[in-house]
Every structure is written in structure tokens, then in C-alpha cells.
C-alpha positions, 0 to 999 in steps of 0.5 A: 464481799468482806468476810466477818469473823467473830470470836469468844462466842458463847457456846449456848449462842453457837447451839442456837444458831445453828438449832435455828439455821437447822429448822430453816434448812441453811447452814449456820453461816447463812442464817447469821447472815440473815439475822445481821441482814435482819436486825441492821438493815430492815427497818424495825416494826414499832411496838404497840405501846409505840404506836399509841405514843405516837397517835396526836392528842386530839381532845377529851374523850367528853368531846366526843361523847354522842347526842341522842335526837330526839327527832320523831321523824320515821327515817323511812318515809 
């Protein structure tokens, strides 16, 4: 398996990873591994907004407004 390496991280980035690898029990190169896993191979989930943009145009909301009847008839006899 190839080794990555990277430099010139930022030493608040550095705090947090391993602040965050340290809440889940991993040492900090498992958990950078899993947020790589995480943010370039697992699909991402769609935002709401994204959701609602992706819904089809299916009319007015006037053509689905609802009609009373006006029927007499007792629905249980």
C-alpha cells in the first residue's frame, strides 16, 4: 500500500486531528485516513436545498387545491 506524506500542515489542523482521533480511541494517522476515506471515496449526501432543487415541477399549487362535496349521502350506510 502507498504511503502519503503531507507537510506544512498548519499546527491548529494538527491539534485537531489528533483532539478528534483521541475522542474515537485511533491514533491520528487512522483517523486521517478515515477522513480521506470519508471525504473522497464515500458518496456525499445531498443537502436539503439540494433535494428540493432536484424535485420536478409538477404544476400550480392551484392544481391541487381541494373540492369540497357537496354530497348528502351518510358514508356509513
Amino acid at each position: 500500500m502507498p504511503d502519503l506524506l503531507v507537510r506544512n500542515v498548519d499546527k491548529e489542523v494538527v491539534k485537531a486531528l489528533k483532539k478528534r482521533a483521541g475522542l474515537y480511541g485511533r491514533s491520528a494517522e487512522a483517523e486521517h485516513r478515515l477522513i480521506l476515506i470519508d471525504s473522497l471515496l464515500k458518496p456525499r449526501k445531498k443537502s436539503f436545498a439540494e433535494v428540493l432543487q432536484s424535485m420536478p415541477n409538477v404544476g400550480k399549487d392551484s392544481d391541487f387545491s381541494r373540492v369540497q362535496e357537496t354530497s348528502d349521502a351518510d358514508v356509513f350506510d
